[in-house]
N, C-alpha and C positions, 0 to 999 in steps of 0.2 A: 788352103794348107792341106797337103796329106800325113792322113794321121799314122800312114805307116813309117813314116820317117819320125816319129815321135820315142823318144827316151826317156826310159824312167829311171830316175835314183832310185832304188829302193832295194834293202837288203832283202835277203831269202827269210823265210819265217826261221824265227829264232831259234824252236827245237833244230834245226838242222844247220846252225850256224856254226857250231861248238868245235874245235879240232879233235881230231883222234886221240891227238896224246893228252888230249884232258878231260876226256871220256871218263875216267874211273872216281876224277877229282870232283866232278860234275854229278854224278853219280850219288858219292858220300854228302856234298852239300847238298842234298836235295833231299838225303834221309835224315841228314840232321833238322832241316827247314821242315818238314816232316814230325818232326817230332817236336819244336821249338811249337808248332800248332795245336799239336795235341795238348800241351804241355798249357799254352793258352785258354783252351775249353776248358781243362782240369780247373784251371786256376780261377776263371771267370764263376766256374759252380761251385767251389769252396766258398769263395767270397760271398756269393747269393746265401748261401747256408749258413754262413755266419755270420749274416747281416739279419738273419729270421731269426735264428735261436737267441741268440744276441735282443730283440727285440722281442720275444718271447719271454726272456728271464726279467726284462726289464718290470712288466706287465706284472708277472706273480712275484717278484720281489717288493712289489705295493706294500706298504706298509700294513694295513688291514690286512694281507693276503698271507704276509709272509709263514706264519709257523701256520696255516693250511696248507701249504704246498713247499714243506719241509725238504723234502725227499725228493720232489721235483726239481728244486732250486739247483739242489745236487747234481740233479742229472744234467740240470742243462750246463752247467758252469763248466762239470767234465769235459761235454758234448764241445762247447767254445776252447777248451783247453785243447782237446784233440785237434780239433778244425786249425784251430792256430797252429800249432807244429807242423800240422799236414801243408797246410800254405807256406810254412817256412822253410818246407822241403822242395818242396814244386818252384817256390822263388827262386830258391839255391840252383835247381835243374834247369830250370829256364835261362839261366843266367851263361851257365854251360852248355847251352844247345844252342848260341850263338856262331854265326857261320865264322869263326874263328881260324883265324889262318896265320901260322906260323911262317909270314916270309924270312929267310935271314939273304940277307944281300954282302956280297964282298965289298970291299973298301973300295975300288974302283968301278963296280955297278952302282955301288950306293951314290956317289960321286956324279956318276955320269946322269941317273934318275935326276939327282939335283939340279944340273946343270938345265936336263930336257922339263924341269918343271918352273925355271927362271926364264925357259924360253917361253914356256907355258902364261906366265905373267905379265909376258910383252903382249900376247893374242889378248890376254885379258884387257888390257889397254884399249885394244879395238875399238871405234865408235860404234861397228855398225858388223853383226854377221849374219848370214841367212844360210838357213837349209834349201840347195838347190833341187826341186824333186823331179821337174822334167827338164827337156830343151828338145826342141821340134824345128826341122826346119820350114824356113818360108819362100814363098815366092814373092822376092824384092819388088821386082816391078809391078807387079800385080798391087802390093803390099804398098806400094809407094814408100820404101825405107832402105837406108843403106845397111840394115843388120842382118846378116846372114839366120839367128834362130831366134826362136821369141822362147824364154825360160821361167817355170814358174818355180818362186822362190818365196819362203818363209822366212822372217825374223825370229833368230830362238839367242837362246843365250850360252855361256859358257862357263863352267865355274871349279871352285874343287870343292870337292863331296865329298861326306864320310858314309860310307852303306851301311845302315843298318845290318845288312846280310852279311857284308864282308868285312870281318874284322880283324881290320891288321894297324900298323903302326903308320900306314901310309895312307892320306886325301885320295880319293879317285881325281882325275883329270876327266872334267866330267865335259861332251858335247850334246847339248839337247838333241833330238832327232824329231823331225816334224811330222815325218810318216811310217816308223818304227819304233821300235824300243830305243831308248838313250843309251847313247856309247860312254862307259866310267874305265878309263884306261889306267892298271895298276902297274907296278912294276915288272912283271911277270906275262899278264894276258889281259885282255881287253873282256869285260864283261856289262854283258847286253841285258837287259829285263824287258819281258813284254807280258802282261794279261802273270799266268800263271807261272810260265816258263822262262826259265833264263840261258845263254849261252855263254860258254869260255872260250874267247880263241887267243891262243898262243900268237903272243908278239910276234915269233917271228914267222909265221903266218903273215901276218898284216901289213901290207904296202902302201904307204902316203905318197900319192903326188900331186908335185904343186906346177899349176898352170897362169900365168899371167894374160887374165883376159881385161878385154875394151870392151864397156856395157855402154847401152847408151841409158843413161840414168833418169828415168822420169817424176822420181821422186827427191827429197831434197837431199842434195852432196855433201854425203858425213866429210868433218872437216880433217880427216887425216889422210883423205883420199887426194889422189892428181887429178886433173880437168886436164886431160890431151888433147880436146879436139871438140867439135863442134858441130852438129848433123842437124837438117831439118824436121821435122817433123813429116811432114812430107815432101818426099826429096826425089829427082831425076834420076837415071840410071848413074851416072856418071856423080852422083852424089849432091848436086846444085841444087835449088831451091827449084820447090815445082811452083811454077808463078799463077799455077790456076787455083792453089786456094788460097785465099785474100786473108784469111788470119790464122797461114803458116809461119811457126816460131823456131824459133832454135833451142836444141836440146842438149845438153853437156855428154860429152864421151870423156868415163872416167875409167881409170885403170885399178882391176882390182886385183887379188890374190884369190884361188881355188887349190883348195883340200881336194884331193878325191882318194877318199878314204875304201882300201878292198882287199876282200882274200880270197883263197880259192874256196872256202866253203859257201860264200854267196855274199860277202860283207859289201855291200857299193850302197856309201853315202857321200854326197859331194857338199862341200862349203865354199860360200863366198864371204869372203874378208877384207873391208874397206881399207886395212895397211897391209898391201903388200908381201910388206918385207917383215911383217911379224909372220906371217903364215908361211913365207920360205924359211926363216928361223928358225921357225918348229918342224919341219919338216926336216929339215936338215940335220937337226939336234937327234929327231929322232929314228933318221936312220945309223947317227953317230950311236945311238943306244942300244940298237939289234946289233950292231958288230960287237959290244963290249959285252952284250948279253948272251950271242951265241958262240964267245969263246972262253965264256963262266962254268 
């Protein structure tokens, strides 16, 4: 094989995935995540402090103890009194430095989101998806096979999410990624998490296409897949059985569905999805949903 004919899936690193017109937005969440952290230390050393003092009054409130350390009692009870308000201010704060986002959607975005997230239900159905991360081609005859690339592919999963970080009134459409941060697609913009950093890119930035490819399947054929055809293991040019290895078998070619998810700031992740016609579905739904969202 030459490695220079080798492709990789893989988006750009996340700081630079972000679109321009969400630069400012990306910006403000990141001060408020910023401060929801601070906000956590604060809170974490109130608690330790009133988990000592707390434990401290316990101790000279002894009965034997008690009216020697009158005036101490005092102080600490204060000291718990203060701490507790201080906490129940920092709780309050904390609560409001959540990445909090006011989407409002029109009656027919809102509509159309619903519609692209019932398509969304059918992918969920799915027996079987993988994150495609490379595809390389081969030399057939050499390779003795009739498949043009050999692809390496991950099983991940799909689901809807609520982000901790993003809160709004809407699930993320959430696609694991095997070799980057995870895609959580809201109604507005697609957003990335990786390590420390995260990205927003604008829907209508973002292009899905769907490719109906023929794998040859060496593992077992999820059952909502087609069996079109039938290849040897090691096979003649012409695709026949090559009759020189004595326990050459046949392999299923099944037909599946490809996402290839990308934008111009660097987004390329590709999926493979054992029904087909749920992953045209959704692709379809959701280029029905940048047209009703870029004339909102």
């Amino acid at each position: 094989m030459n490695k220079l004919d080798k492709v990789y899936f893989k988006s750009r690193a996340v700081g630079k995935l972000s679109s321009q017109s969400l630069n400012e937005l990306k910006s403000s969440l990141r001060d408020i995540e910023n401060g929801r952290r601070k906000l956590e230390k604060d809170i974490g050393f109130a608690e330790k402090q009133l988990k000592q003092v707390t434990s401290d009054l316990a101790w000279i409130n002894w009965f034997p103890l008690k009216l020697v350390f009158k005036n101490k009692i005092k102080i600490k009870k204060d000291t718990i009194t203060k701490i507790s308000e201080s906490l129940e201010k920092l709780a309050h704060d904390y609560e409001r430095h959540k990445l909090g986002l006011d989407i409002s959607l029109s009656e027919q975005l809102e509509a159309a989101f619903g519609t692209l997230d019932d398509r969304f239900s059918d992918v969920l159905d799915t027996q079987k998806m993988w994150d495609i991360t490379t595809s390389q081609s081969i030399d057939r005859v050499a390779e003795r096979t009739t498949a043009n690339n050999v692809i390496e592919r991950k099983a991940v999963s799909f689901k809807r999410l609520n982000n901790s970080k993003i809160q709004c009134d809407y699930k993320a459409i959430y696609f694991e990624n095997a070799n980057g941060g995870d895609l959580q697609l809201f109604p507005q913009f697609l957003f990335i998490e990786k390590d420390d950093d995260f990205a927003l890119i604008d829907l209508l930035d973002v292009e899905i296409d769907f490719n109906l490819t023929n794998f040859i399947e060496t593992e077992r054929v999820p059952s909502d897949s087609e069996v079109i055809d039938h290849t040897w293991a090691k096979s003649n040019k012409d695709g026949s059985r090559d009759k020189r290895f004595a326990d050459n078998y046949q392999i299923p070619v099944v037909q599946y569905g490809e996402l290839h998810l990308s934008s111009k700031s660097g987004l390329n992740e590709v999926y493979m999805l054992s029904n087909p016609e749920s992953a045209f579905g959704f692709k379809k739904m959701f280029d029905e949903y940048k047209a009703v969202l870029a004339s909102s």
